[in-house]
C-alpha positions in Angstrom: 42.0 35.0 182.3 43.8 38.3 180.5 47.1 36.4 181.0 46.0 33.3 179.6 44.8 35.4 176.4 47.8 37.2 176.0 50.0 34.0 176.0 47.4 33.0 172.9 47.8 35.9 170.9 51.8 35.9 171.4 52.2 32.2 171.1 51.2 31.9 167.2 53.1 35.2 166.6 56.5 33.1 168.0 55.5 30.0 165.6 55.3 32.5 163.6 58.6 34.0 163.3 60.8 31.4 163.6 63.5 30.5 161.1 62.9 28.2 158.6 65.7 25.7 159.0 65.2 23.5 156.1 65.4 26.7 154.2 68.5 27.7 155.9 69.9 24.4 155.4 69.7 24.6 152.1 71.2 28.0 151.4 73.5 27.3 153.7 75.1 24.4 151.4 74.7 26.1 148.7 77.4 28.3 150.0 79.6 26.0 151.0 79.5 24.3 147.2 80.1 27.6 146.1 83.4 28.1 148.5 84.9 25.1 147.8 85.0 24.8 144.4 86.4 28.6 144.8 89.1 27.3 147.7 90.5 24.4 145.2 90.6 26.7 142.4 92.6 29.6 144.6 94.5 26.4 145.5 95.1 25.6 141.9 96.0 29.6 141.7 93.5 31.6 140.0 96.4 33.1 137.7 95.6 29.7 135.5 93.1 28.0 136.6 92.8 24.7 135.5 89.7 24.6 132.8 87.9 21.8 134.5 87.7 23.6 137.7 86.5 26.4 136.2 83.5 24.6 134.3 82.9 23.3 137.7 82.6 26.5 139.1 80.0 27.7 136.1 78.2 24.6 136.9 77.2 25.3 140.6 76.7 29.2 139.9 74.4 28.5 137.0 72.8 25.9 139.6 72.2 27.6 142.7 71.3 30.2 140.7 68.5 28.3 139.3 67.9 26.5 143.4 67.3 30.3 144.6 65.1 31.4 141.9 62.8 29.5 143.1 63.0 30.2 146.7 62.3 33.9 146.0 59.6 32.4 143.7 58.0 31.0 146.4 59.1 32.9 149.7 60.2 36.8 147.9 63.5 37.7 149.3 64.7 35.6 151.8 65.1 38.3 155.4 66.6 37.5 158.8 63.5 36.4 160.3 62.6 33.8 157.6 66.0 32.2 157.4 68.6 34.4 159.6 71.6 36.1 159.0 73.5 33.2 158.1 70.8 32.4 155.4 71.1 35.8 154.1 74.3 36.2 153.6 74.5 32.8 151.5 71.8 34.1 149.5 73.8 37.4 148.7 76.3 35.0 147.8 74.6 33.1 145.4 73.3 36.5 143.3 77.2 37.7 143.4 78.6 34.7 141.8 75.6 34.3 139.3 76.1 34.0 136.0 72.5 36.1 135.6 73.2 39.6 135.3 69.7 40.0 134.8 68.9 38.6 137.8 71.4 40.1 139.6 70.1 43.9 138.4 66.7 42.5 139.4 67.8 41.6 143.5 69.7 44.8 143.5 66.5 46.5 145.0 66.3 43.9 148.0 69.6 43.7 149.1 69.3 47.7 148.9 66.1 47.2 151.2 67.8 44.1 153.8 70.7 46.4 154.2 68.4 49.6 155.2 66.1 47.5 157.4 69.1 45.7 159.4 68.6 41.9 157.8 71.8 40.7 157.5 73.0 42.4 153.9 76.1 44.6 154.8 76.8 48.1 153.0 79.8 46.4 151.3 77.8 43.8 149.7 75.4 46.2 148.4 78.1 48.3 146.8 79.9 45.1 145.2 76.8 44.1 143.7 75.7 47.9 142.3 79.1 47.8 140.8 79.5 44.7 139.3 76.0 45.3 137.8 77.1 48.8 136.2 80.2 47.6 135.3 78.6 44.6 133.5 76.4 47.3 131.3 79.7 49.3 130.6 79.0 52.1 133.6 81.2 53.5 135.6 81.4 51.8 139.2 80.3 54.2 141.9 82.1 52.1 145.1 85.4 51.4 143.9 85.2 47.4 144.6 85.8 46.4 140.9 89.3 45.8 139.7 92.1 43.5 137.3 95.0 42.7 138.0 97.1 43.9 135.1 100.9 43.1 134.7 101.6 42.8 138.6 98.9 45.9 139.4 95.3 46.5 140.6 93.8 48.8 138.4 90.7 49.7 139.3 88.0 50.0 136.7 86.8 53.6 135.8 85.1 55.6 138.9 82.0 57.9 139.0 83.2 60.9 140.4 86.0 59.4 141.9 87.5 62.7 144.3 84.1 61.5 146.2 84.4 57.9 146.1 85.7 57.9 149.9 82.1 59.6 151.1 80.2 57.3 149.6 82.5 54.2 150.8 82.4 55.9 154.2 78.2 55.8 153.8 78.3 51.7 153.2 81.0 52.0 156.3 83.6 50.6 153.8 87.3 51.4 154.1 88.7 54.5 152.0 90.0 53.4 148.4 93.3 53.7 149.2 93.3 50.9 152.4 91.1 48.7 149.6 93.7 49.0 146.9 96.3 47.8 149.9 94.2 45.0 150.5 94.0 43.7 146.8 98.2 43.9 146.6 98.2 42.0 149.9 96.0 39.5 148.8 97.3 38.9 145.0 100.8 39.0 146.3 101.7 42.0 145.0 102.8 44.0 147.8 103.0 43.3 151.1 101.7 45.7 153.6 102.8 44.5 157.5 99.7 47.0 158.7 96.8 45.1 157.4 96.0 41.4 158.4 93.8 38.9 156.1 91.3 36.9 157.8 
């Protein structure tokens, strides 16, 4: 009789908790819209982008920008146990690429909270977002992950208290500065550095 009861009280806890796929689904593809049109354009070469591309490109931010207001509208921040990591991470996507720097101040808090709890936001996420939105409002970054390329370099924009910029990388487990800065002139073909391989 006790086991029977047991099963029935952990039984709706399971329904419970399951992932909602349909939601997953549909930040999921909202993802991939977002990649591709950012593969054809890296295709294209994002030096000079081709204009139609890039109007594209404003056209599904400003989009799923809109789709996922409305899922926090209706759901709060999406977490790992409502649509899993993968759905996570394509909502993080969605707020980095949106055109809504409003909106994107205004998540800042959640992600902040996903990343303490273990839901599927990672410390670097958190710091390119708090950047970009400082940087947006003419701050100084505090990570480090915001930079140009200007005449053949990466120049990083202006640094809060950048001798300690390495600690507080090291706190998001992010790679020092320097091995970043190495990264960007791999990537943008600016130098090539043997030591580090690109996924």
């Amino acid at each position: 009789m006790i086991r029977h009861l047991l099963l029935l009280l952990i039984i709706p806890f399971y329904t419970f908790a399951e992932v909602n796929l349909p939601l997953q689904k549909e930040l999921i593809e909202m993802e991939v819209e977002d990649q591709n049109i950012r593969n054809k354009i890296g295709e294209a070469g994002w030096q000079k982008p081709p204009k139609a591309l890039l109007e594209k490109m404003m056209q599904i931010d400003k989009s799923n920008t809109e789709k996922l207001k409305a899922i926090i509208k209706k759901h709060s921040w999406v977490t790992t146990d409502l649509v899993g990591v993968n759905g996570v991470g394509a909502a993080f996507l969605v707020i980095q690429h949106s055109p809504d720097m409003a909106f994107k101040e205004k998540m800042l808090p959640y992600l902040k909270k996903s990343y303490l709890n273990g839901e599927g936001v990672s410390g670097q996420q958190v710091a390119l977002l708090t950047d970009r939105v400082l940087t947006a409002k003419g701050n100084k970054q505090v990570y480090g992950t915001q930079a140009d390329i200007i005449e053949g370099k990466v120049v990083f924009h202006p640094i809060e208290d950048e001798v300690n910029v390495d600690k507080r990388r090291q706190e998001m487990k992010m790679p020092p500065l320097d091995f970043y800065l190495k990264i960007m002139e791999k990537m943008h073909g600016i130098k090539d550095h043997p030591e580090i391989e690109l996924n």
